[in-house]
C-alpha positions as CSV (number, residue, x, y, z in Angstrom):
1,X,3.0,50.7,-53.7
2,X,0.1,50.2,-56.2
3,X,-0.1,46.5,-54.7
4,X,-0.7,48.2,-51.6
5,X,-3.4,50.5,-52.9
6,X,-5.3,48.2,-54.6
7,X,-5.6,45.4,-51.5
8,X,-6.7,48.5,-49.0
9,X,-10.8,48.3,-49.2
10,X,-12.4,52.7,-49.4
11,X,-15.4,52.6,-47.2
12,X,-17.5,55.1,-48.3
13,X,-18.4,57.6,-45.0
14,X,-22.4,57.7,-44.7
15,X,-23.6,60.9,-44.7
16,X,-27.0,62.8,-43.6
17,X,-28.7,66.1,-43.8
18,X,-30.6,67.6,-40.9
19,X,-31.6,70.2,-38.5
20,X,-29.9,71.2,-35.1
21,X,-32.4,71.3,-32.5
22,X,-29.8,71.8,-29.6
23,X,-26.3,73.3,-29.3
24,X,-26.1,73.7,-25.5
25,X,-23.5,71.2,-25.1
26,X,-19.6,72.2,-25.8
27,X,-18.2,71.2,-29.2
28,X,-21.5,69.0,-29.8
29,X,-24.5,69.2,-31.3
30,X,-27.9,68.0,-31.3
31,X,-29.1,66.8,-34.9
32,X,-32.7,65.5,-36.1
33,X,-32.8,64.0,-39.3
34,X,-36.5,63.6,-41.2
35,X,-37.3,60.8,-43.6
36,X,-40.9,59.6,-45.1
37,X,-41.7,56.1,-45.5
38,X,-44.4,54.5,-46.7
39,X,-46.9,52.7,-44.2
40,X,-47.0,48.8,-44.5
41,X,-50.3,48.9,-43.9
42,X,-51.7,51.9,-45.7
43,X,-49.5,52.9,-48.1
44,X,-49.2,56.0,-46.6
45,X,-46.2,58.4,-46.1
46,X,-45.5,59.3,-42.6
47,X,-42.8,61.2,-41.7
48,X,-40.3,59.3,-39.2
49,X,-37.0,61.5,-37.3
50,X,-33.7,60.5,-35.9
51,X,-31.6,62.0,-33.5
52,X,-28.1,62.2,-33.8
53,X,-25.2,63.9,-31.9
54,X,-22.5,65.4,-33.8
55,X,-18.8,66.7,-33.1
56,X,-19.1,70.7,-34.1
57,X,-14.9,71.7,-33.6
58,X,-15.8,74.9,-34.1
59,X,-19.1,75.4,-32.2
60,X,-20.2,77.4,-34.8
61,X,-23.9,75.6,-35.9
62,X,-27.2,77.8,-34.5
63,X,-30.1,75.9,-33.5
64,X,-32.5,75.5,-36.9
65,X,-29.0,75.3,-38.9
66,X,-29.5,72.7,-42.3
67,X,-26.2,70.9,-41.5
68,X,-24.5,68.1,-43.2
69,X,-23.2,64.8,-40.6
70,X,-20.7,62.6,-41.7
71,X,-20.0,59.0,-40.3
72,X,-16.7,59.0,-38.1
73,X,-15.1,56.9,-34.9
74,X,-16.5,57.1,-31.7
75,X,-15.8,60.6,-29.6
76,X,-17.5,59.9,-27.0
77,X,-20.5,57.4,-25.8
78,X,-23.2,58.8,-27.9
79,X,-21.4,61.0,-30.4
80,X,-20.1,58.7,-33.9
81,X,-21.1,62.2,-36.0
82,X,-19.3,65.1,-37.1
83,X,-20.7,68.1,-38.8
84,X,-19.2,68.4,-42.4
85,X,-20.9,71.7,-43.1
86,X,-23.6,74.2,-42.7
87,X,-26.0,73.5,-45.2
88,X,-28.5,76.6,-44.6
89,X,-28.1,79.3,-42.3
90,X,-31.5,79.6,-39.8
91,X,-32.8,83.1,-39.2
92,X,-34.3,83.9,-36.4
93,X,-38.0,82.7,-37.2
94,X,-36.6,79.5,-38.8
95,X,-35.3,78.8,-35.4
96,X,-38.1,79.8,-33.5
97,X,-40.2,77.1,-35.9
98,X,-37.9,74.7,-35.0
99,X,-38.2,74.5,-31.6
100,X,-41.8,75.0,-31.7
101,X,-42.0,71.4,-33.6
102,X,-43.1,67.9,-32.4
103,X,-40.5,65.9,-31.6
104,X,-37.5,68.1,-31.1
């Protein structure tokens, strides 16, 4: 048994935080995940997003939700997310504010 255990490899599941910008679909969520980088040129930050869709069983995420995605197998064509939990509840002006922003 221990010989077993110690042969298997643990892949670590990658995980992101981000904001729901859509929960119109069933059990599925849209997700947009922010990140700064610095320019190659300039040495600038400028803020980059992602879009990710993630499995939500219970369809409970609100759109402006923090929520954290885990990595998991394919559910459908597009989805390889699911939501591990709701980091920050949005009221009803944080969700306003995030629909209202560029890119979502």
């Amino acid at each position: 048994m221990t010989e077993q255990l110690a042969t298997q490899t643990v892949r670590r599941r990658s995980s992101k935080v981000g904001t729901v910008t859509s929960n119109k679909m069933t059990k599925a969520v849209v997700v947009r995940v922010d990140r700064t980088v610095a320019h190659r040129r300039y040495k600038r930050f400028v803020k980059r997003s992602a879009r990710f869709l993630a499995h939500d069983e219970r369809g409970e995420c609100r759109i402006g939700d923090r929520v954290e995605i885990v990595e998991c197998r394919p559910m459908s064509a597009r989805k390889r997310w699911r939501v591990r939990r709701i980091v920050h509840r949005a009221g009803a002006a944080d969700a306003l504010v995030a629909l209202a922003e560029p890119g979502s």
